[in-house]
KEZADREN-938765 format. One record per residue (C-alpha): residue number from 1; residue in one letter; chain; x, y, z. Coordinates in Angstrom, 2 decimals. Example, Ala and Ser with C-alpha at 12.3 -4.5 7.8 and 13.67 -1.06 7.14 Angstrom:
<sites>
<site nuse="1" vexlum="A" ketor="A" xx="12.30" yy="-4.50" zz="7.80"/>
<site nuse="2" vexlum="S" ketor="A" xx="13.67" yy="-1.06" zz="7.14"/>
</sites>
This chain:
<sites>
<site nuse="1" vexlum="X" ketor="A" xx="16.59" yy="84.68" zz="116.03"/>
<site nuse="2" vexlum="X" ketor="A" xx="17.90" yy="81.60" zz="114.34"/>
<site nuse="3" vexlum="X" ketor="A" xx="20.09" yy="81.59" zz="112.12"/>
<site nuse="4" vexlum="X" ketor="A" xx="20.31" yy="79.39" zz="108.78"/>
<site nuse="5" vexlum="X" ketor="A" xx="23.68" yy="79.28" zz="106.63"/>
<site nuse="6" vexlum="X" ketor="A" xx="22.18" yy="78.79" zz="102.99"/>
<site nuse="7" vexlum="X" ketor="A" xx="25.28" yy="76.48" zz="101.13"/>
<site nuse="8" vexlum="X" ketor="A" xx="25.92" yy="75.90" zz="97.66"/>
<site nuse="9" vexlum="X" ketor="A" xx="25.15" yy="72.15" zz="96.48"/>
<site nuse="10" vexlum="X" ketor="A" xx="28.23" yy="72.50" zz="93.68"/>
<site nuse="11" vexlum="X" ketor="A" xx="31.58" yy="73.73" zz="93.28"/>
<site nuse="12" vexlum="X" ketor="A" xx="31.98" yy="76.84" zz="91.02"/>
<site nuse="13" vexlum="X" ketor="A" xx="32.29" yy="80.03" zz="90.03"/>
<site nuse="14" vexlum="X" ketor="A" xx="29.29" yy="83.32" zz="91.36"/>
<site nuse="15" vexlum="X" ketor="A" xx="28.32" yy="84.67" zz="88.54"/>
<site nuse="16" vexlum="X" ketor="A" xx="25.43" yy="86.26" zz="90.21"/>
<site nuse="17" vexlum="X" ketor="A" xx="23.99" yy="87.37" zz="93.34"/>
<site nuse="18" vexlum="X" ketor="A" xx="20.25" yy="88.66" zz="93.17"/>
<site nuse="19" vexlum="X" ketor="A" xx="19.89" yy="89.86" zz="96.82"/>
<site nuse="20" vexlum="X" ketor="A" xx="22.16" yy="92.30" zz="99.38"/>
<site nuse="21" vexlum="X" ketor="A" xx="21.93" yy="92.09" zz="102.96"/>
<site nuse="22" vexlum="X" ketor="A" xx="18.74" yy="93.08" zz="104.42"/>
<site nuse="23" vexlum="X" ketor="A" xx="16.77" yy="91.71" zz="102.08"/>
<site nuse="24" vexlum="X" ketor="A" xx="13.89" yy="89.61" zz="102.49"/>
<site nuse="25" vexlum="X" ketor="A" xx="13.96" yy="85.86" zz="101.16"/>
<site nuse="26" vexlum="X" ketor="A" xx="11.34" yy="83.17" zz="101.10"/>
<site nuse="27" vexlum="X" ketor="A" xx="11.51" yy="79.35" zz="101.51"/>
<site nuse="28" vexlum="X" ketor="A" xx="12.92" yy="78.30" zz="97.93"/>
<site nuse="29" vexlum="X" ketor="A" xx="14.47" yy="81.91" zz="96.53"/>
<site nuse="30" vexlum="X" ketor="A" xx="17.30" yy="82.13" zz="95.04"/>
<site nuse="31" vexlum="X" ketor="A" xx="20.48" yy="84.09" zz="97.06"/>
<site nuse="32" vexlum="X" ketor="A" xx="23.15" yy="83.51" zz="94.25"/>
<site nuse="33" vexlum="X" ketor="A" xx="23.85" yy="81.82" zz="91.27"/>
<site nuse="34" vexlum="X" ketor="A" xx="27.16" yy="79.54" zz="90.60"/>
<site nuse="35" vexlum="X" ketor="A" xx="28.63" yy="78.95" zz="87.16"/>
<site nuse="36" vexlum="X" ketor="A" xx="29.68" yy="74.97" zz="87.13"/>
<site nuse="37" vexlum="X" ketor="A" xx="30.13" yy="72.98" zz="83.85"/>
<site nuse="38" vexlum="X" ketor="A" xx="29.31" yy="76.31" zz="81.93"/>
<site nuse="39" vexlum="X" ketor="A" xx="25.79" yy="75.99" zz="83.27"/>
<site nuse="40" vexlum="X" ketor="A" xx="24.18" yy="78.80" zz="86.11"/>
<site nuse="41" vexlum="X" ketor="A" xx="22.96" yy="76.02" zz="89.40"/>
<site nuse="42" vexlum="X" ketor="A" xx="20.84" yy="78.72" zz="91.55"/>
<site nuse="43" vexlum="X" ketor="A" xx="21.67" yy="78.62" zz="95.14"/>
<site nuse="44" vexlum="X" ketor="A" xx="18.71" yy="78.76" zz="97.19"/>
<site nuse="45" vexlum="X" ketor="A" xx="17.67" yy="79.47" zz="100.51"/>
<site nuse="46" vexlum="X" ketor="A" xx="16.04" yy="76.69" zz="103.22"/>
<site nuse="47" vexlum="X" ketor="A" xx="13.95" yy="78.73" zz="105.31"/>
<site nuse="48" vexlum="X" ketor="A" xx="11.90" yy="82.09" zz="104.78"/>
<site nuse="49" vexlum="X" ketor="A" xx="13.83" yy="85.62" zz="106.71"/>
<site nuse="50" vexlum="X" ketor="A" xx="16.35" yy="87.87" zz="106.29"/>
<site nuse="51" vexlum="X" ketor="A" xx="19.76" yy="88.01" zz="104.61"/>
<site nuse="52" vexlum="X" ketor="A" xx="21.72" yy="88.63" zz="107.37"/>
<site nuse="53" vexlum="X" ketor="A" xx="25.21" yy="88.85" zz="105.29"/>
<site nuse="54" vexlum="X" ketor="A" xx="26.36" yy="87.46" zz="102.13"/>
<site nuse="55" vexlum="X" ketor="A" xx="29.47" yy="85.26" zz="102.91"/>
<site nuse="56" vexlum="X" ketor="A" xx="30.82" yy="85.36" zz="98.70"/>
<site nuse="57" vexlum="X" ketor="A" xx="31.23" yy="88.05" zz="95.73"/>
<site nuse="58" vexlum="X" ketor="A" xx="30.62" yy="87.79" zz="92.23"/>
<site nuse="59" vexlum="X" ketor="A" xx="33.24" yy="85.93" zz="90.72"/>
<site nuse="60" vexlum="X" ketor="A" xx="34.67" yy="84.17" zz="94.17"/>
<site nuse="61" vexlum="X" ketor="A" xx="35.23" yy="80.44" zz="93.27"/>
<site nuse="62" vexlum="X" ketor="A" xx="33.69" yy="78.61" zz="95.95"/>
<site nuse="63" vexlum="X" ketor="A" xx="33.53" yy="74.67" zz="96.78"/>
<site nuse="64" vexlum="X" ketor="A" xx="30.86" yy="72.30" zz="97.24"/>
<site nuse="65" vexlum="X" ketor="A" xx="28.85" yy="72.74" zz="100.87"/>
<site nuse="66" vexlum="X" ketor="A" xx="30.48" yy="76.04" zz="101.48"/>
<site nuse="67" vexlum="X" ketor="A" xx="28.24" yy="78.92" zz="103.07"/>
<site nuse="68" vexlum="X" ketor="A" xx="27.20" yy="81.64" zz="100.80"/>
<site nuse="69" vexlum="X" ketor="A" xx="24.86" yy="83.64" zz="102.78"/>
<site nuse="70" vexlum="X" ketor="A" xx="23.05" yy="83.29" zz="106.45"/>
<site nuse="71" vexlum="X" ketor="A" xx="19.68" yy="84.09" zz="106.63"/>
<site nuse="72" vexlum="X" ketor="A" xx="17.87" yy="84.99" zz="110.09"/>
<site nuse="73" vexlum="X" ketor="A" xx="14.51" yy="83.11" zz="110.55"/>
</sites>
């Protein structure tokens, strides 16, 4: 199966992560939420599958582009 790396648009803090591995995520869901500029920028996946892993934790600072989950198509 292919595999898509879902990557955050903005540098930041997760504040939140709304699915685990194994779930199921459609085209346009959100896989985790990142605290920039004391706003919450969702994070959202490309393609409709399966959270294969998620790459971050809650409160992980991350930077713009980086991976935060791969989902298999």
């Amino acid at each position: 199966m292919p595999e898509i790396k879902v990557v955050s648009e903005v540098a930041g803090r997760v504040c939140a992560l709304p699915v685990e591995a194994g779930s199921h995520v459609g085209d346009g869901d959100e896989v985790a939420f990142v605290e920039a500029m004391k706003m919450e920028i969702p994070v959202t996946s490309t393609a409709a599958g399966k959270i294969k892993s998620i790459l971050v934790s809650v409160d992980d600072v991350i930077a713009e582009g980086q991976p935060v989950a791969i989902v298999e198509t």
